[in-house]
C-alpha positions in Angstrom: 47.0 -166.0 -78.4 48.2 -164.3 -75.1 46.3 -165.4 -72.2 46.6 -162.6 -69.7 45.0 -164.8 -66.8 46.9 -166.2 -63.6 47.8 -169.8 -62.7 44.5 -171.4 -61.5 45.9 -171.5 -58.0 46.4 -168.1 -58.1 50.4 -166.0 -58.4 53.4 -168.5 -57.9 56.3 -167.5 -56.5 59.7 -167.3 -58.0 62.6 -169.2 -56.9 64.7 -166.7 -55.1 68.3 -167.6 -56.7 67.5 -167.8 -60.4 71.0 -169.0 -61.1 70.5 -172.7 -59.8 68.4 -174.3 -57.4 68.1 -173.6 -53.8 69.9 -174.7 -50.6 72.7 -174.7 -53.3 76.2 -175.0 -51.2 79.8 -174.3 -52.8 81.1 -177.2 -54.6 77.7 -177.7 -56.8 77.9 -175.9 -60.3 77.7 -172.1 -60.8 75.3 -169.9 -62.8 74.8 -170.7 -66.5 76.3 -168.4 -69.2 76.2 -168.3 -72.7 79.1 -167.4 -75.1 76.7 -164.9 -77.2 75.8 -161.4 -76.8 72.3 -161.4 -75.3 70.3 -158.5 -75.3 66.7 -157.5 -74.2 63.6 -155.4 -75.2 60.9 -154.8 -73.1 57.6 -153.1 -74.4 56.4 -150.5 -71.8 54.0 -148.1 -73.5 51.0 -149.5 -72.8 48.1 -147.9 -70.5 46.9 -149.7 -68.3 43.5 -149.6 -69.0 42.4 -153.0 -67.6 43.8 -152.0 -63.8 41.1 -149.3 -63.4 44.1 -146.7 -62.2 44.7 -143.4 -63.6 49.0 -144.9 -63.5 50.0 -147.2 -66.2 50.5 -150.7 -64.4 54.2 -150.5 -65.2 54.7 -147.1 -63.0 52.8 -148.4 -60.1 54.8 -148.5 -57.3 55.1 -152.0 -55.5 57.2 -151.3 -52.1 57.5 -148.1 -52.9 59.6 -149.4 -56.3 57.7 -148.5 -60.0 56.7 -152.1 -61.4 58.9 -151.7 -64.1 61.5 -151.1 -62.0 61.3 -154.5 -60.8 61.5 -156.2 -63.8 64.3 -154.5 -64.9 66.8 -155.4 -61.7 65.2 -159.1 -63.2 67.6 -158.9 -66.3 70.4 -156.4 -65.1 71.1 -158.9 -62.7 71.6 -161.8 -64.6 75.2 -161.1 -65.9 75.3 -162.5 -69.4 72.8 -159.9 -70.8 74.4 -157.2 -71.7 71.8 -154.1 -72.3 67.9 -153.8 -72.2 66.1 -151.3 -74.3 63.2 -150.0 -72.1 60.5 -148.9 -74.7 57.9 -146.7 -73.3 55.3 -144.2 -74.6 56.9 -140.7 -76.0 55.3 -138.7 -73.1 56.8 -141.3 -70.4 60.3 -141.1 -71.8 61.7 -138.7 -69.0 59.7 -140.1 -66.3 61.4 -143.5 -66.9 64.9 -141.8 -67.4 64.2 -140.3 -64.2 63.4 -144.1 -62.7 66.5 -145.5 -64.5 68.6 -142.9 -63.0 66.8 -142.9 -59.6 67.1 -146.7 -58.7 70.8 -146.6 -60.8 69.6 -149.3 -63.8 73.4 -149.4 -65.4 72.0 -151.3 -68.6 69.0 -149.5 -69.6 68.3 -147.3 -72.2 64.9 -145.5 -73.0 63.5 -145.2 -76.2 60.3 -144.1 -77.1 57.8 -146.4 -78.5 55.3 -146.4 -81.1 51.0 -146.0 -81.1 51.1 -150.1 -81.3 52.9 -153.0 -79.5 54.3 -154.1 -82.5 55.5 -150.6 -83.0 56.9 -150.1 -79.8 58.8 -153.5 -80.3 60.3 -152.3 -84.0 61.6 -149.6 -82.4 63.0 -151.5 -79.4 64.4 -153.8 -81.9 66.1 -150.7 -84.6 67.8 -149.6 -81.3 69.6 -152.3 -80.7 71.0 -152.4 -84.2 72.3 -148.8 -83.3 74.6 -150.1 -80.9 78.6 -150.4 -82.0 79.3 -153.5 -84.0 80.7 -155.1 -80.8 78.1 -154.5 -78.8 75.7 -156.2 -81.4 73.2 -158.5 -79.8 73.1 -162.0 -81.3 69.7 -163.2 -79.5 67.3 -160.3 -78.7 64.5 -161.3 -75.6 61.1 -159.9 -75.8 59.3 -159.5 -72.7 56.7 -157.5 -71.2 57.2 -154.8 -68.4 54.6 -156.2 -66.3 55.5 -159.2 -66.1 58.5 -158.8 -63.0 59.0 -162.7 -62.0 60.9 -164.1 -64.5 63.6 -166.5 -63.5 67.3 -167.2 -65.0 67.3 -170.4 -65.9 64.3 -170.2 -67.9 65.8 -167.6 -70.1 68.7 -169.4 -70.6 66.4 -172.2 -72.0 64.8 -169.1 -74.3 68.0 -168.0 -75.5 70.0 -171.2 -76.1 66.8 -172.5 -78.6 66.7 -168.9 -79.8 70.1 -169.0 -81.1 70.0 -172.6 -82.1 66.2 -172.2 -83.8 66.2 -168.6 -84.3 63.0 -168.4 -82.6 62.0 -169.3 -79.2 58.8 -168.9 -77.0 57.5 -169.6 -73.9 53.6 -171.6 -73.5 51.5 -172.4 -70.6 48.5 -174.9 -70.6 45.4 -173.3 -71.0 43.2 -172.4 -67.4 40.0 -172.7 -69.5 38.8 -174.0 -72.5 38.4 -171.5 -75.7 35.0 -171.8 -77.1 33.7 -169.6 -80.0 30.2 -167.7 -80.4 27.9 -166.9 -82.7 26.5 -163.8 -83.6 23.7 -164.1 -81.7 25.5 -165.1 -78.5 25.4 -168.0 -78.5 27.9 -171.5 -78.6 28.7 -172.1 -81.9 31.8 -174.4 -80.9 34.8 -175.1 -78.5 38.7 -176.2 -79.0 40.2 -179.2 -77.1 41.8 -177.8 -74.6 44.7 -180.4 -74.7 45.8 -179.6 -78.1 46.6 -175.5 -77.3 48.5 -173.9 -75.3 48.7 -169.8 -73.9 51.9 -167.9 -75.7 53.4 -166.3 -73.3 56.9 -164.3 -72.7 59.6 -164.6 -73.1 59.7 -165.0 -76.4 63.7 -164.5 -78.1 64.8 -164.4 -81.5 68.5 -163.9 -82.9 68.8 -160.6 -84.0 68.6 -160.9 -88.0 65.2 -162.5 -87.8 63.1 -160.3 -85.2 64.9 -157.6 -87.6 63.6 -159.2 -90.8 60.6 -160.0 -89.5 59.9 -156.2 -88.8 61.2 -155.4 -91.9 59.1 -157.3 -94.1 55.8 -156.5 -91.6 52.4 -155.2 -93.5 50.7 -152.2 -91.7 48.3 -154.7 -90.8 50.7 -156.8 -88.5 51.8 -152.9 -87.3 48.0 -152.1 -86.1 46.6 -155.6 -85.3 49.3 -157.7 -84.7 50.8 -158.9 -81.1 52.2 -162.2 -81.4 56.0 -162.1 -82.4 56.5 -165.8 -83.3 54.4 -165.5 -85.8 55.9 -162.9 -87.6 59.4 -164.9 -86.9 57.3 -167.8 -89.1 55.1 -165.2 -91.5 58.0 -163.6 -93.1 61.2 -165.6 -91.8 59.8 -169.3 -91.8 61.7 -169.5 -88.9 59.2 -172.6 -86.6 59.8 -171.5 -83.1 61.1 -173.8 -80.3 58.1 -173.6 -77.9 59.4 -174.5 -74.3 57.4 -174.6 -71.7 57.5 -171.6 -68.6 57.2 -171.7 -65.4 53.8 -170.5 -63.6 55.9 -167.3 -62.4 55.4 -166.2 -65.8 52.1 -164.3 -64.4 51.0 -160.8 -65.9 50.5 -157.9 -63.6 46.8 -157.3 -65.5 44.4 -156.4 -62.7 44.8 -153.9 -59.6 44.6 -157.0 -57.6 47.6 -158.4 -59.1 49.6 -155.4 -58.1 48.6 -156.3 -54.6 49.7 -159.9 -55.1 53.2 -159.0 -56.5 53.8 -156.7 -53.4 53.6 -160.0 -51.3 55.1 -162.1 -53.2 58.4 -160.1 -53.1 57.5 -159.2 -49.7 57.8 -163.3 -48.8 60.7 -163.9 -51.4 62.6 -161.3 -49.3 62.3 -162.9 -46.2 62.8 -166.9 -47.0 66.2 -166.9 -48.4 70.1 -166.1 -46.6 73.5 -166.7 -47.9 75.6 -167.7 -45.4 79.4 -166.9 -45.7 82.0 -168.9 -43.7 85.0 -167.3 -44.4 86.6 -171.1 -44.8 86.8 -171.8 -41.6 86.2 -175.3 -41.1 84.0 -175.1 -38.0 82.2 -172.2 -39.5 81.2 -174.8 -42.4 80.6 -176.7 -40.2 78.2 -174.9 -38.3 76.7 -173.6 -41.8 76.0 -177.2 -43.2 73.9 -177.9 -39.8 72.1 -174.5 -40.1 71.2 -175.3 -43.6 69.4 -178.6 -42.4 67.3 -176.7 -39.6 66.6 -173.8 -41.8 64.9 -176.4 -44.3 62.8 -177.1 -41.7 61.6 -173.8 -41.3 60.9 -173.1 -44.8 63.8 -170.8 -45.2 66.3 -171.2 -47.9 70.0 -170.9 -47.4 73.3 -171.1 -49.5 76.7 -171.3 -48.2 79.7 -169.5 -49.4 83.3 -168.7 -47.9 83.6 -165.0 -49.3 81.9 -163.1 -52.0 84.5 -163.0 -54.2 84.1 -164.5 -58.5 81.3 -166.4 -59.1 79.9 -166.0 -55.9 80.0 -162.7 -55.9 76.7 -162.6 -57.8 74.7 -162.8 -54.6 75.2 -159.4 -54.2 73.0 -158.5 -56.7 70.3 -161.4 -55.6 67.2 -160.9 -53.3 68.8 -162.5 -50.2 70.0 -161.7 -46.4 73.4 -162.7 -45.5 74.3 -164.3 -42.3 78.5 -163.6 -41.5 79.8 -166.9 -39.4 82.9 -165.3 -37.4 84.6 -168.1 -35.2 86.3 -167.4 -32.0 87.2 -163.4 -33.3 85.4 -160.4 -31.6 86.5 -158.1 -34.5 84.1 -156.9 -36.6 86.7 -157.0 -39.9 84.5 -159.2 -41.5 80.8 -157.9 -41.0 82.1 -154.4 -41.9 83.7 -155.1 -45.2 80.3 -157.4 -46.6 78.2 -154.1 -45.5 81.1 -152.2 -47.5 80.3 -155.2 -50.0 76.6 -154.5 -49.7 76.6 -150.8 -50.0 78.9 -150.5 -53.4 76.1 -152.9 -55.0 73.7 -150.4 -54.0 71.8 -153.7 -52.8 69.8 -152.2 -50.0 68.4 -149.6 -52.0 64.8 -150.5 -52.5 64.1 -152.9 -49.5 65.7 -153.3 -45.9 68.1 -155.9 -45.8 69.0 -157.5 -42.8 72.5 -158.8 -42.1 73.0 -161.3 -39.1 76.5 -161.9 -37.5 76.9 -164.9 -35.7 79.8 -165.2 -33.3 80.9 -168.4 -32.7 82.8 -169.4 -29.5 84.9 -172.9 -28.9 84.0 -174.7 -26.3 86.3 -174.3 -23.8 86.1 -170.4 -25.0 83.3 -167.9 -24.6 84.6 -165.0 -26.1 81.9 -162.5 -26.5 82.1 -159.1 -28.8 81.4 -155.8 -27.5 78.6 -154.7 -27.6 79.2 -151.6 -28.2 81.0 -152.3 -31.2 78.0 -153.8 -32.2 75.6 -150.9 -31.7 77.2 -148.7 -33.6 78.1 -150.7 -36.5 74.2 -151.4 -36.5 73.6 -147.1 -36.1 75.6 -146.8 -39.3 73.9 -150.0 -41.6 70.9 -148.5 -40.6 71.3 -145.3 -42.4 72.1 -147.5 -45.4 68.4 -149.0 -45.2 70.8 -152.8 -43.9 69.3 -153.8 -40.3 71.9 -155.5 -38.6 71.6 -158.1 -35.8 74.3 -160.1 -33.8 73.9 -163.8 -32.5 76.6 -165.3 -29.9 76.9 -168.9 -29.8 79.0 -171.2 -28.1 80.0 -174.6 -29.5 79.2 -177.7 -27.4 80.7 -181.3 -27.2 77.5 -182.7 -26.2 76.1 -183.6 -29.5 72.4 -182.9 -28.0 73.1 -179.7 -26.9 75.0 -178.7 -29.9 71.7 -179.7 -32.7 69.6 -177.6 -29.7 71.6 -174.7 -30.1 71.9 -174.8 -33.8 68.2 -175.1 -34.2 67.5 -172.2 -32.0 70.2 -170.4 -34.1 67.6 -171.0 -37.3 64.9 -169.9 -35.2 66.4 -166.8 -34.5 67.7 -166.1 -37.8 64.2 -166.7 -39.5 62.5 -164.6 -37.3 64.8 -161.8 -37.6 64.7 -162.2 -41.4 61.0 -162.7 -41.4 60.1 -160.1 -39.0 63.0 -157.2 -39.8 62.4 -156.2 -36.7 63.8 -152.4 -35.5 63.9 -152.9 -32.3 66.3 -155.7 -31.8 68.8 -154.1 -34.1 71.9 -154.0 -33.2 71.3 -156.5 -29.6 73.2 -159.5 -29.4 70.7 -162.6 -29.1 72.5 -165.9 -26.8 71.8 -169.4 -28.7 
């Protein structure tokens, strides 16, 4: 059974670096990989019926993004999946090419779905068997369109035991107890809750049995059918690992819940910063301590030296950036992460803000122009990045110094929080 209903305390929010945990600094492992082509399919025909709106859920447009939108960018930017077969409804196909091509999805294909969901899937599924023999997945995901908060690590868990088990699925406890009815209407009987749990998605499979599985489907499972895993079982006797998902694992269902994704991304946006130090030993330094007070504030923040190999993937993440420049009034270094910024195409849907903080020895104030600043900020702008400048000076008064840095945080996570216009392109003293 697929229980369509939230957590009981309402839409959680996802982590905002998939790839490990937060407040992750260098030196702690990178993101997980897998050594086995991974691709995904995710069902989009449906009609929304149950939101009341004359759009399908999946077009509705959360920040001025289409819903499915979002949960695509969710798998394209988790590097070990190599293509995702968007399957939609035949009269949908060229609106959702025009979405792919519009918000520049480089893994996405469209194919046009069937009158079921277990149509639609088939046909997700035969398209991927299209592909050249290289590009062959070995585990295929399944996951619904509407479901945009899905985290890395969990489907890494999905499809590891996938290619292991050859089946794998996520469950979440049930909210309420199932009870059946009589005909009349009234209790005939009810299920231990403990003992069941809600089938959810993701759900993976290697490719031979999802394929087989379709294969040897009745026209029965076609029409009636929704659960995967137990076609996996039916006609593969392939058990599924059952792992249990996180409560992020929600189902845009109702209008409300379109709402209630809108601010959780808004909030995701605006509690998370990776902090690059360029290596510079005070610069860590300074990052480390920010770090601390930026816990404190219920902001998240990860600390690089550049953004090049593995770290390089948070260009592609939901996060702000704060550039640590020490004793150095050119701009070198802000520039070339907004040249960074701009090839990823990462401010395209929501404002990004980029903070540079300019820090000074102590004996040395050496402040940057502000000029220089302004119109570096004039020209981020037009690329949807608001950019903000900080100057701080180091201290060798310990007291002073945890002041300053704490005020730095304060700053930073009101920028962040507050993207606010009119302070673009000032520089703030700390």
């Amino acid at each position: 059974m697929e229980d369509d209903r939230c957590d009981p305390d309402g839409p959680a929010h996802p982590r905002t670096f998939p790839a490990g945990e937060s407040g992750r600094s260098e030196g702690q492992p990178a993101e997980r990989r897998v050594d086995f082509p991974v691709s995904v399919v995710l069902p989009a025909g449906g009609t929304g019926e149950r939101t009341g709106l004359s759009t399908p859920k999946q077009f509705c447009s959360i920040l001025g993004r289409p819903l499915i939108s979002v949960t695509v960018q969710a798998f394209e930017r988790v590097s070990w999946i190599q293509s995702i077969v968007v399957v939609v409804a035949k009269e949908n196909v060229e609106l959702m090419t025009d979405i792919v091509q519009r918000f520049q999805h480089t893994k996405v294909r469209v194919v046009a779905g069937g009158s079921t969901r277990h149509r639609s899937i088939c046909n997700g599924v035969l398209a991927l068997g299209e592909q050249e023999e290289e590009r062959a997945p070995k585990v295929v995901i399944i996951h619904d369109a509407v479901r945009p908060f899905v985290e890395e690590d969990f489907l890494y868990k999905i499809a590891v035991a996938a290619e292991e088990q050859g089946a794998a699925g996520a469950i979440r406890p049930l909210v309420s107890t199932v009870i059946a009815t009589t005909s009349e209407g009234y209790l005939d009987h009810s299920l231990e809750r403990g003992k069941y749990r809600a089938s959810e998605m993701p759900q993976g499979f290697t490719y031979n049995v999802i394929h087989q599985a379709y294969q040897r489907c009745t026209e029965s499972d076609f029409e009636f059918g929704t659960e995967c895993l137990h076609l996996a079982l039916q006609y593969c006797g392939t058990n599924a690992k059952l792992i249990e998902g996180p409560p992020t694992l929600w189902k845009v269902t109702y209008k409300r819940d379109l709402a209630a994704a809108e601010s959780i991304i808004k909030e995701s946006l605006s509690r998370s910063a990776c902090v690059i130090t360029g290596g510079s030993a005070a610069a860590v330094t300074l990052a480390d301590a920010l770090q601390k007070a930026a816990a404190a504030l219920d902001m998240e923040l990860d600390v690089v030296s550049d953004l090049m190999g593995d770290s390089g993937r948070y260009l592609l993440k939901e996060c702000n950036f704060i550039q640590v420049s020490v004793n150095r009034c050119c701009s070198s270094e802000v520039k070339s992460l907004l040249m960074d910024l701009e090839a990823a195409n990462r401010a395209l849907l929501q404002p990004l803000v980029v903070i540079w903080v300019h820090l000074s020895g102590p004996d040395e104030l050496v402040m940057p122009e502000p000029a220089s600043i302004m119109d570096v900020a004039s020209a981020a702008k037009l690329r949807n990045i608001l950019f903000y400048g900080i100057q701080l000076q180091q201290s060798k008064d310990t007291e002073r110094w945890e002041r300053s840095v704490s005020r730095v945080a304060e700053i930073t996570s009101a920028l962040i929080r507050e993207r606010s216009p009119a302070l673009v392109g000032q520089l703030l003293q700390a």
